[in-house]
Structure formats: C-alpha cells, structure tokens
C-alpha positions in Angstrom: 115.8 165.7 142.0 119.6 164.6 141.3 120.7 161.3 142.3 123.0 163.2 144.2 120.7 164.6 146.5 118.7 161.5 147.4 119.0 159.8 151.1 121.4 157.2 151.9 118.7 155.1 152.6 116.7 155.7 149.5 120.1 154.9 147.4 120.7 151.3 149.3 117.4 150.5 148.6 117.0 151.0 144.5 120.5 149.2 144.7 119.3 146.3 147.0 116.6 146.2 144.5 118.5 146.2 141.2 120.3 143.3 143.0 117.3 141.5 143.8 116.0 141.3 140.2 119.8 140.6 139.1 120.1 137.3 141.0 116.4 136.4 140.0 117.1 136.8 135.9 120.1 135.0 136.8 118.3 132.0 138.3 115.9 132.0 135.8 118.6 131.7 133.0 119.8 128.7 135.1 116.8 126.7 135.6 115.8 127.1 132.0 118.0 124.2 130.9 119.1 123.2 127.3 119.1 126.4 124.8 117.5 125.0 121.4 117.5 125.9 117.9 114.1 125.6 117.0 113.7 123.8 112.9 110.4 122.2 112.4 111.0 119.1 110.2 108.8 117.9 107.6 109.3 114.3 107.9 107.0 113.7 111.4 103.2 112.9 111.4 100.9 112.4 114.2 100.6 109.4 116.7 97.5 109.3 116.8 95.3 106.8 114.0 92.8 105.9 115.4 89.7 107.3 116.9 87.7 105.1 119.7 83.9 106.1 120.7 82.4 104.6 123.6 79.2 104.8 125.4 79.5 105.7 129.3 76.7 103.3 130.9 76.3 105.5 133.6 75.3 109.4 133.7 76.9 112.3 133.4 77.6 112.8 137.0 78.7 108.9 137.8 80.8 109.3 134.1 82.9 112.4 135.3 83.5 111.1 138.5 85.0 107.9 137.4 86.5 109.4 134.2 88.2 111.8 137.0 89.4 110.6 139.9 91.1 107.9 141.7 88.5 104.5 142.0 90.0 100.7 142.5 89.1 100.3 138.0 91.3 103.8 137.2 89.7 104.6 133.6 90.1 107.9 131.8 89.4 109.3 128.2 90.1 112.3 126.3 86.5 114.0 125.6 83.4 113.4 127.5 80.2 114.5 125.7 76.8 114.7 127.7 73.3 115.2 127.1 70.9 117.7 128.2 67.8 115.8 129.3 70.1 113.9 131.6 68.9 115.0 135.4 73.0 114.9 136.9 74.0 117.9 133.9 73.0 121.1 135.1 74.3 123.6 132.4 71.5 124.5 129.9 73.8 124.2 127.1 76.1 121.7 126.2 79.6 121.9 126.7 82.7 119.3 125.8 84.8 118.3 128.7 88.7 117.6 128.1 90.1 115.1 130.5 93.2 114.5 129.4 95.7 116.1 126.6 95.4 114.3 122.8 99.3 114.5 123.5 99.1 112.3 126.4 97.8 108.5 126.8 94.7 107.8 128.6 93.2 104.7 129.7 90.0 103.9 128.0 90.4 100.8 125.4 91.7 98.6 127.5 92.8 95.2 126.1 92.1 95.9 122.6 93.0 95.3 118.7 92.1 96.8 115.2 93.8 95.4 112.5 97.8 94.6 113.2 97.3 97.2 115.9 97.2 96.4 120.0 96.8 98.0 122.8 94.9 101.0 121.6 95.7 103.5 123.9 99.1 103.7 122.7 97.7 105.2 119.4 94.2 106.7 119.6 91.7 109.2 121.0 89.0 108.5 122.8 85.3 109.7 123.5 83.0 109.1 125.7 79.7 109.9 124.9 77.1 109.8 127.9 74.3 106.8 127.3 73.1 105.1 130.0 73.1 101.9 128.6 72.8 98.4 130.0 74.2 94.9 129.2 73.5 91.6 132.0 76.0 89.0 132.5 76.9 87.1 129.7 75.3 83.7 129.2 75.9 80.6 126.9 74.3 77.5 126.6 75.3 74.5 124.3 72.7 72.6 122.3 74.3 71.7 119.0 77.0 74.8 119.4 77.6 77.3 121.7 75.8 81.0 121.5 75.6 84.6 122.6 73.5 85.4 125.0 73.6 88.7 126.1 70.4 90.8 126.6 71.3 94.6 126.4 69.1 98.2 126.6 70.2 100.7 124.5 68.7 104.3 124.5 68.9 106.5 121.7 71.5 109.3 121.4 70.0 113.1 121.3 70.8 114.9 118.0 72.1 117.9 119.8 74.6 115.3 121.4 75.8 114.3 118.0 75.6 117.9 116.6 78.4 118.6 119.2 80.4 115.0 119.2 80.0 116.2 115.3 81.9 119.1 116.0 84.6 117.6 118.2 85.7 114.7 116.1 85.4 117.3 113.1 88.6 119.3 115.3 90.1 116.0 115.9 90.3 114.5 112.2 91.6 117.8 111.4 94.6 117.5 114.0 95.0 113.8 113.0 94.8 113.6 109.2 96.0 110.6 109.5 93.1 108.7 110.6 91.6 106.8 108.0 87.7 106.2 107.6 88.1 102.5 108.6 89.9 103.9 111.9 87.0 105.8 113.4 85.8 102.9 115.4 84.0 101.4 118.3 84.6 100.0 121.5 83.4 97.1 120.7 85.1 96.9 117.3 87.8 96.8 119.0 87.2 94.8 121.9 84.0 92.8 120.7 84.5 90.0 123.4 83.8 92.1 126.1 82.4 95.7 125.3 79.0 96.4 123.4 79.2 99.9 123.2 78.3 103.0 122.0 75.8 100.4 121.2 73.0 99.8 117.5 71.5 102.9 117.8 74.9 105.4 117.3 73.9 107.0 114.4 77.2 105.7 112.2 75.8 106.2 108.9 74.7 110.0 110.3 78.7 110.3 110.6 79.3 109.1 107.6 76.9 111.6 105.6 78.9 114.6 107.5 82.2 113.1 106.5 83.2 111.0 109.3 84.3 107.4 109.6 83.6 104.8 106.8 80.3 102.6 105.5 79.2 100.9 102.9 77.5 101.7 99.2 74.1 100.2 98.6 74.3 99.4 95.2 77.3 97.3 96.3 75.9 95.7 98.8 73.0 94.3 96.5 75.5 93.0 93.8 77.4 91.4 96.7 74.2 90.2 98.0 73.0 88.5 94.4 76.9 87.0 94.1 76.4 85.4 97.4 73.5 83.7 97.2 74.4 82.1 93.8 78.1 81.2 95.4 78.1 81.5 98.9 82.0 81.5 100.8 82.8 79.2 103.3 83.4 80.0 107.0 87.0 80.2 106.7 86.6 83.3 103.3 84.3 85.4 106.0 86.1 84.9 109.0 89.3 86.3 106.6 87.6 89.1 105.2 86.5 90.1 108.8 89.8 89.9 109.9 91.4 92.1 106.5 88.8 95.0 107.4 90.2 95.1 111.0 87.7 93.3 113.4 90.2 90.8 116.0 89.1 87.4 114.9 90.8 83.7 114.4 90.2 82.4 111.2 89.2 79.0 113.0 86.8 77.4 110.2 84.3 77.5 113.4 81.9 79.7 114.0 82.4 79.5 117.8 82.1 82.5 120.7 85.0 84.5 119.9 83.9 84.4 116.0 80.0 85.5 117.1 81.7 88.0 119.3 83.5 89.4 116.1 80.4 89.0 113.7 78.1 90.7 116.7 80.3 93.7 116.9 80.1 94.3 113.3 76.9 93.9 112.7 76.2 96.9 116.1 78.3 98.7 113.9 76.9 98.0 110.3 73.9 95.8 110.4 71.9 97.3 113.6 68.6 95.7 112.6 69.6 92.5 113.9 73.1 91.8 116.1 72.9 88.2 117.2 76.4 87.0 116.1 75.5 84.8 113.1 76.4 84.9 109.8 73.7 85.9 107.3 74.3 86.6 103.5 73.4 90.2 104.3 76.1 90.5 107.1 78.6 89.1 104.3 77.3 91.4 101.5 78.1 94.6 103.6 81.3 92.6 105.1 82.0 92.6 100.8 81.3 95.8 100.0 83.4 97.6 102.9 86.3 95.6 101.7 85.6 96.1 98.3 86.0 99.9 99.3 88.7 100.3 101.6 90.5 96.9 101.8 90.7 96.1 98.0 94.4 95.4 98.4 94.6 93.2 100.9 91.8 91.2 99.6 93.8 88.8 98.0 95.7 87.2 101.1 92.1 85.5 101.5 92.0 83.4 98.7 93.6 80.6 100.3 90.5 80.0 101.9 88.1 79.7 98.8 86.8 76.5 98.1 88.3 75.4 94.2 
C-alpha cells in the first residue's frame, strides 16, 4: 500500500510520531553537556596506596546493617567478607559484599596515620572481615610507670574466609599496583591507640606466603636477634625505627602509653605470641629485620639517636 492511499489519520500519526522522537534526540543531545575528545594519558596512577583490614566485632547481620545505613556513628567500608558458620549469614556459600565504589571515599579508618600519611580514608581501601571479637574498657594503673591494660577475645578466622579475602585483595593489588607490601595494613597499625583489630590471630604470614602484604625473614631476625643482645639500642633507636617502618609514634625517649600502644600494635601484627606493649629484644629483631627489608633507605635518619 502507497503512502498515497493511507488515511489522514494514519498520516498525522507516523508524523506526530517522527516528531516525537525528533524533539527527544534533540533533548538528549542537550542534556548531554560538554563533547570530549577522549586521550588516555600515561602520566596518572591510582589514588589508592594503601590497603586497611579490619575486624567487624559484631556479626554479619549487626556488620551490614551498620556498614549500610544511617546510625548516630555513620561508618562504611568498601568490602565486607563474612563467614559461614556465623548463624545471621544465610547463603550456603560465601559471597563478597561491595558497599561502596574503590573510586569513592568511605568512612572506615577514622583518625588515623601510616607513615607521613593521615587521614586514611583519603587514600585507601578498606575491608572488613566479619570476627566477632571483643576488647573491655581500657585500664591503666601506675606503679613505677604507666601500662596497658586491655583484656581482649579474639576468635580465629575460617580458612574459607581467607581463601575468599585471598581472592579480593588479589583483584584489588592488581587495580592498585601501587600498593606496596608495607602498605597492606591493619587497623590498628594505623590507629594503635584506639583499635585492636583484625586482631593476633589474622593469619598475616598466610598473606604473605600467597603474595600479599610484607613480613619478616627468619634468618634475619636471628642475626638481628644475636646483634642485639651483644649491643642493645636505646629507647630513643626503637622508637625511630618504629616510626621509619610506618607505625604513628613520638620518639619521646619514654616508653609511656602512646609508645606501648605503637609497640602493642606491632607486635598483633608481627609478634602474636605475646602483645603486651613492651619492648623485648625479639620485638626489636623483627622491628630490624622489616626495616632492613623494606626501609633500608630511610634507616639512616635514626642514627642520631645511637648512643656513641
């Protein structure tokens, strides 16, 4: 049939509809903004360099809710990784929930430091993995000094947990090459004043086997160990080298709370055996041999603290 012979009707129609989609491609030209030319330059990295792992305290359940909606302490993170056995996770397999965009900043570090580097959310990623840990009030008492006391529970983490956290931070390292060993961290190596978590027993040397995050050789460690005992550093050297491999401490010549607080975290991290705060020659044998293998560099800015 000719266009000719159509109805009236039928002909206003296809041209009240030819109109219709007209004015819409126009609009949508309109609202589209700025034309670019599209040139990807090589001179950009990414802003992310550093990678934060917490432990949730809570359950799954309790964890996604405050991870996920509006409460009077807003917190948020990236990645949330759960755990089968626990009762509030009804999937029968396990499954990575994204709460916010690596792209975007979300609130989980808090007031923090690593290195020259503050405020943490600015620049890192963050998971939480679910552990229902537990930490009281925080106590001191003075005899002689002041100390840490701080009574924590910390349950273990499930190996499928860290088979899949495994698998996540595996992505993210491989979006963000530019996050060094040293710079997969804790929350409390970054915070150690306040936060204990993911706690002694995250399995950091596991990580470390599969290529993830940094830790020490053990043939270093005992030549570190053998140089210490024959010479060992003064308060001011340790506090220092603390401070050159990233931890947030004042080099105060005291070993008051903030210096256990610094000591304590790094020894969660490093030394899980025992995590008291104080200074032992084993603490400053691994504290050696990390900086010996990633800080060797910087090394030298504490020598004005070694005894003549």
């Amino acid at each position: 049939m000719s266009m000719l012979s159509m109805q009236p009707n039928i002909l206003l129609i296809i041209l009240f509809r030819a109109v219709l989609m007209l004015v819409a491609s126009i609009s949508i030209a309109a609202c589209s903004g700025l034309s670019y030319v599209e040139i990807e330059s090589t001179n950009q990295n990414s802003r992310v360099n550093f990678l934060v792992i917490h432990a949730t305290s809570e359950n799954f359940e309790e964890s996604l809710r405050l991870l996920s909606t509006r409460n009077p302490n807003p917190v948020s993170v990236h990645y949330l990784v759960p755990y089968l056995e626990d009762p509030t996770y009804s999937r029968n397999n396990l499954r990575i929930y994204r709460l916010v965009d690596e792209d975007r900043r979300a609130w989980h570090a808090g007031i923090s430091q690593w290195g020259s580097e503050v405020s943490l959310n600015n620049r890192s990623v963050g998971i939480e993995v679910v552990n229902d840990f537990k930490c009281n009030e925080l106590i001191t008492h003075t005899n002689e000094e002041e100390l840490i006391e701080l009574e924590c529970s910390f349950p273990g983490y499930p190996q499928s947990q860290i088979d899949i956290l495994v698998e996540l931070i595996d992505e993210i390292l491989e979006r963000h090459p530019g996050i060094d060993p040293v710079d997969v961290v804790a929350h409390s190596d970054i915070a150690p004043n306040r936060k204990s978590d993911p706690g002694p027993e995250f399995p950091w040397k596991q990580l470390y086997d599969q290529g993830i995050g940094a830790w020490y050789d053990d043939e270093t460690v005992v030549r570190h160990f053998g140089e210490l005992e024959r010479s060992p550093p003064n308060l001011q050297e340790l506090q220092c080298a603390l401070s050159i491999y990233g931890y947030p401490i004042e080099v105060s010549g005291v070993h008051d709370l903030q210096s256990q607080f610094a000591f304590r975290a790094f020894q969660l991290h490093f030394r899980p055996s025992n995590y008291n705060g104080l200074i032992d020659t084993e603490t400053a044998a691994i504290l050696s041999a990390l900086n010996e293998k990633y800080r060797a560099n910087s090394l030298q800015s504490c020598d004005e603290y070694s005894e003549s």
